[in-house]
C-alpha positions, 0 to 999 in steps of 0.5 A: 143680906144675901151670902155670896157663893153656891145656894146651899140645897136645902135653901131650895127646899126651905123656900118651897116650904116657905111658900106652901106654907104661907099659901096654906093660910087661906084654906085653914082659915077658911075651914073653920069659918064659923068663928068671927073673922076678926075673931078667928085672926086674933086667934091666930095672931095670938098663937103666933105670938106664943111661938115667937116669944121664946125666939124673940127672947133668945135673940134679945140676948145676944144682941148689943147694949147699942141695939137693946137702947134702939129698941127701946126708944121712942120711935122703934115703939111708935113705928112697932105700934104702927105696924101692929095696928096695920098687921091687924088691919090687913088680917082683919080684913083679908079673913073677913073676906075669905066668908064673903068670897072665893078662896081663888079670889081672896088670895089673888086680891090680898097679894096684890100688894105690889100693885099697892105699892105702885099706885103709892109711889104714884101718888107721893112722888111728888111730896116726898123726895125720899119716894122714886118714881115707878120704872116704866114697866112698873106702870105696865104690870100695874096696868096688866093687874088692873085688866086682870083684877077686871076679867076675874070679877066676871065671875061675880056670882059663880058659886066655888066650893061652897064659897060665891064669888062677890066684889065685896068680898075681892074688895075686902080683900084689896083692902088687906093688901092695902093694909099689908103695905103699912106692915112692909114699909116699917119692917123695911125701916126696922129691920135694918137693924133690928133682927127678926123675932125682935121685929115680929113678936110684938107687931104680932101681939100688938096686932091680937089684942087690937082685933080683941075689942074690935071683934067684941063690938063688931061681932055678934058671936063673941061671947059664944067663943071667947077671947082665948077659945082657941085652946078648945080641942075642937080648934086647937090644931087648926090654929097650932097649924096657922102658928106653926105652918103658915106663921113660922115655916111660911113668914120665917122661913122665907125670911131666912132664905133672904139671907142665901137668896136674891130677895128677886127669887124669893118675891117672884116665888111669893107671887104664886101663893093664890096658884098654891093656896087654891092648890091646897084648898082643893086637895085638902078642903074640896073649896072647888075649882075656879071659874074660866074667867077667874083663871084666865083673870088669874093669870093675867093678874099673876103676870102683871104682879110678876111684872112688878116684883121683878122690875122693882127687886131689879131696880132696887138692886141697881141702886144697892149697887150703884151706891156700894161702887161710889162708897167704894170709889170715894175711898 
């Protein structure tokens, strides 16, 4: 929940880190594309983990028995498995398609997530009477993404950086953001109770050992590496830097900025992760510049995401609000 009163500074400052943080993801992946990517997002995944145990530890102390009996049912397990298995689907499939196409490209299909969300609701609408029906500007940001998810792929082809611009490859990207959604529905279930590091540890671990047999069948590569050659010097800090950078500076400090700022700011914030993550990847990892048609697409895509976030944060305020002064009113 948002404190009330001034937004401390730092907050700020935390939240730019937060989003460049998770922005950087794509190009560290990127650059050390000769380990499988099912591989290489176990790799990460199981980084991560190693840094959210002790954190996940401390805050199982100071949680009460009521929320410790939570935690261990039936339910809470099945919806962290749930979510552990679409944590590594949506990882699996994003890093696939950072080899198969543009990092430009990648980070604006896999962040469409919202778009997702959208169609989604079209879809269950009419089934599920917990499910709203999209506002109307919803519909015309989802409308903007469509027009520029298509502008963008007239690049189809184009080499940048290194990396050729394919379909398949922004499709496999989609298919991560689809995947993500999964992971961002039942953290809203969960996370209304339980806190973070309780939340994220074991969908993080579940998610690494998952990806381990996947990558054993799928990949040709496998045994050349291993399970756990992450510990090699030649890939430890590339990986400590996804633990660390993207993983808890990116996804915790954004989560702790939520409790200073409107959940609005922060989502729009996120929103600029393909603008950043191309940022990094050419300052850093010379992935090259994107073709005219992927920034015009870009933009357009970028505006209709906007659109989205700003228009569903906004309504679910009015709702939060509307319920509060009929709780208060029937006091």
């Amino acid at each position: 929940m948002t404190q009330e009163g001034p937004v401390p500074t730092w907050v700020w400052g935390l939240l730019v880190a937060a989003v460049c943080g998770v922005s950087s993801a794509g190009a560290l992946f990127q650059h050390v594309q000769e380990i499988p990517p099912l591989l290489r997002a176990s790799w990460r995944l199981q980084l991560t983990s190693i840094v959210l145990a002790p954190l996940a530890l401390y805050q199982w102390r100071g949680v009460t028995r009521e929320t410790k009996e939570m935690y261990w049912s039936k339910r809470s397990w099945l919806l962290l498995g749930a979510s552990g298995l679409a944590l590594a689907a949506h990882f699996g499939a994003w890093v696939a398609s950072l080899d198969e196409t543009s990092l430009t490209h990648s980070l604006l299909f896999v962040t469409a997530h919202p778009l997702v969300i959208v169609l989604g609701m079209l879809v269950v609408v009419n089934v599920h009477p917990m499910v709203r029906k999209p506002h109307e500007t919803e519909i015309y940001g989802a409308l903007i993404c469509f027009m520029g998810a298509g502008i963008t792929l007239l690049d189809n082809g184009q080499s940048q950086g290194g990396q050729t611009v394919t379909v398949y490859g922004d499709g496999l990207a989609f298919l991560g953001a689809v995947f993500v959604v999964g992971y961002i529905v039942v953290g809203r279930i969960l996370r209304k109770w339980m806190p973070i590091f309780l939340y994220a540890f074991p969908v993080t671990l579940i998610a690494a050992i998952v990806l381990i047999p996947c990558s054993y069948m799928l990949e040709s590569k496998f045994s050349t590496f291993g399970v756990f050659g992450w510990i090699d010097s030649e890939f430890f800090i590339w990986f400590l830097l996804l633990a660390l950078i993207a993983g808890l500076l990116g996804h915790t400090g954004l989560n702790t900025c939520l409790r200073y700022i409107s959940p609005l700011v922060v989502s729009t914030a996120v929103t600029f992760e393909p603008l950043l993550g191309s940022l990094i990847g050419w300052l850093f990892f010379d992935t090259g510049v994107p073709g005219r048609w992927t920034w015009i697409g870009g933009i357009i895509l970028m505006t209709g995401l906007i659109l989205v976030v700003y228009t569903s944060e906004t309504v679910s305020l009015e709702k939060a609000n509307n319920e509060n002064n009929e709780a208060t009113a029937s006091l």
